[in-house]
C-alpha positions as CSV (number, residue, x, y, z in Angstrom):
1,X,-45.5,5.4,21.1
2,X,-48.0,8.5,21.4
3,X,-50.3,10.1,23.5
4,X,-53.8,11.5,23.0
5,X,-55.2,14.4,25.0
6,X,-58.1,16.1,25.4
7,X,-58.1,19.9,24.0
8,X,-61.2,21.4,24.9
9,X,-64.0,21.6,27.9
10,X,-65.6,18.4,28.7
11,X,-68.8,17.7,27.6
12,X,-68.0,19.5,24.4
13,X,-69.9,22.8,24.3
14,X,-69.0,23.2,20.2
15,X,-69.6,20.6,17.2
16,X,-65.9,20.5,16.9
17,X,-63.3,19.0,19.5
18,X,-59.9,19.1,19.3
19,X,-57.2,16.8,20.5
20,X,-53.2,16.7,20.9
21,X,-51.1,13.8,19.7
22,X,-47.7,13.4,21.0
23,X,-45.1,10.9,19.8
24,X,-42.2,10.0,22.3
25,X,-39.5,10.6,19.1
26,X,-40.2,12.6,15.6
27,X,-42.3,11.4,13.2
28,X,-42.9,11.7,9.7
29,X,-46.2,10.9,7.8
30,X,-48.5,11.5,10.5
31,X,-52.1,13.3,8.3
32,X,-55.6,12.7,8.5
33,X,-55.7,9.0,7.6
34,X,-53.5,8.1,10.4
35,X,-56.3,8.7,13.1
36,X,-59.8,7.5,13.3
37,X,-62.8,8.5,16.0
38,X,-63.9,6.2,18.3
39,X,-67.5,6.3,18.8
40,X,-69.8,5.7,21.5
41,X,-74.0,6.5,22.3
42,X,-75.5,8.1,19.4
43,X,-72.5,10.0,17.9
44,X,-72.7,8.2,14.4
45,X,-72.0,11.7,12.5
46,X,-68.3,12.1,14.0
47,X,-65.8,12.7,11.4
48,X,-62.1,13.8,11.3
49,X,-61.8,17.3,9.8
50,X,-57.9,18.4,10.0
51,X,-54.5,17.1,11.5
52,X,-52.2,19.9,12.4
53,X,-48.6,20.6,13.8
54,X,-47.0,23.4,15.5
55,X,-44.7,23.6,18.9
56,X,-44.0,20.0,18.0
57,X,-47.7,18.5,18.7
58,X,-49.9,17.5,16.7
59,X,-53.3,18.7,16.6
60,X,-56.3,16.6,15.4
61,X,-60.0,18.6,15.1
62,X,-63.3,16.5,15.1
63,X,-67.0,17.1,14.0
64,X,-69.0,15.6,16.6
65,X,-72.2,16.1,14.9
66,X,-75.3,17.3,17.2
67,X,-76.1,14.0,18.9
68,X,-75.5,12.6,22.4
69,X,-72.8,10.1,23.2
70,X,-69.2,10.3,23.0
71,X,-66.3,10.5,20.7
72,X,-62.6,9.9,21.0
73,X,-59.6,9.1,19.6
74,X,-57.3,6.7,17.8
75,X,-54.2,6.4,16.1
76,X,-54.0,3.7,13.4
77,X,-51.2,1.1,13.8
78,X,-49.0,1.3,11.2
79,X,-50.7,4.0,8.4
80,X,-48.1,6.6,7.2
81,X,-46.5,7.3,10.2
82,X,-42.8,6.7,10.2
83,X,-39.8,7.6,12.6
84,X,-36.6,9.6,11.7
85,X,-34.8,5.5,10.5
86,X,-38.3,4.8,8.4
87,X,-39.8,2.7,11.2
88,X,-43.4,2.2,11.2
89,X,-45.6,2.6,13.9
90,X,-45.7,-0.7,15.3
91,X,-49.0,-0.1,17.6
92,X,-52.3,1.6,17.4
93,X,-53.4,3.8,20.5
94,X,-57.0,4.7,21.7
95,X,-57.0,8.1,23.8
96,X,-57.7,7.6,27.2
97,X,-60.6,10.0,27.2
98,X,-63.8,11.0,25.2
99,X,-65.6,14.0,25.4
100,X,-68.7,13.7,26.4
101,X,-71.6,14.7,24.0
102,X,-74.5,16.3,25.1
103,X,-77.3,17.8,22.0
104,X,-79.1,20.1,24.7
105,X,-75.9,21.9,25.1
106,X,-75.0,21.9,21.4
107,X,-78.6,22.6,19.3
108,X,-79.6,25.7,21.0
109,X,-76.5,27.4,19.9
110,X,-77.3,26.3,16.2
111,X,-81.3,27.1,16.5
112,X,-80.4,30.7,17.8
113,X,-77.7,31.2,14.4
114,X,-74.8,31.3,16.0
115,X,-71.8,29.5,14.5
């Protein structure tokens, strides 16, 4: 099974959040269509941009667009992910926590030109 945690300060200060994904034995196949956002409020624009690895987590990064609400994680049951004997993942997770979006922190930044 896996875990999902939170990367980054919470409520997000950035349009982008990042989360960690670790798997309890190596996996193979894990990539972008293996995850999915969970939405919640107003954060309708949430998208998955990139799934990483290095140091033997992975690393998912999120748009959250510039609305309020909140936006988690979760990895698909089954998908591409495999273990080491070719074993799909038998169970979906959703992370435990959301960050927490919040436009008045987020627009200013964008109003102002800084990226």
């Amino acid at each position: 099974m896996a875990s999902i945690t939170l990367l980054d300060a919470n409520p997000a200060q950035w349009p982008f959040v990042r989360f960690r994904v670790d798997f309890d034995e190596a996996v193979s196949g894990f990539g972008i269509e293996d995850v999915a956002p969970v939405l919640g409020g107003g954060a309708a624009d949430a998208m998955i941009l990139d799934v990483s690895f290095a140091a033997g987590h992975y690393e998912v990064l999120v748009y959250t667009g510039l609305a309020d609400g909140t936006v988690g994680l979760e990895v698909l049951a089954g998908a591409s992910v495999a273990d080491a004997a070719g074993n799909p993942l038998a169970a979906g997770l959703v992370g435990p926590s959301s960050y927490q979006l919040d436009s008045s922190l987020l627009i200013p930044l964008f109003r102002n030109g800084v990226e």
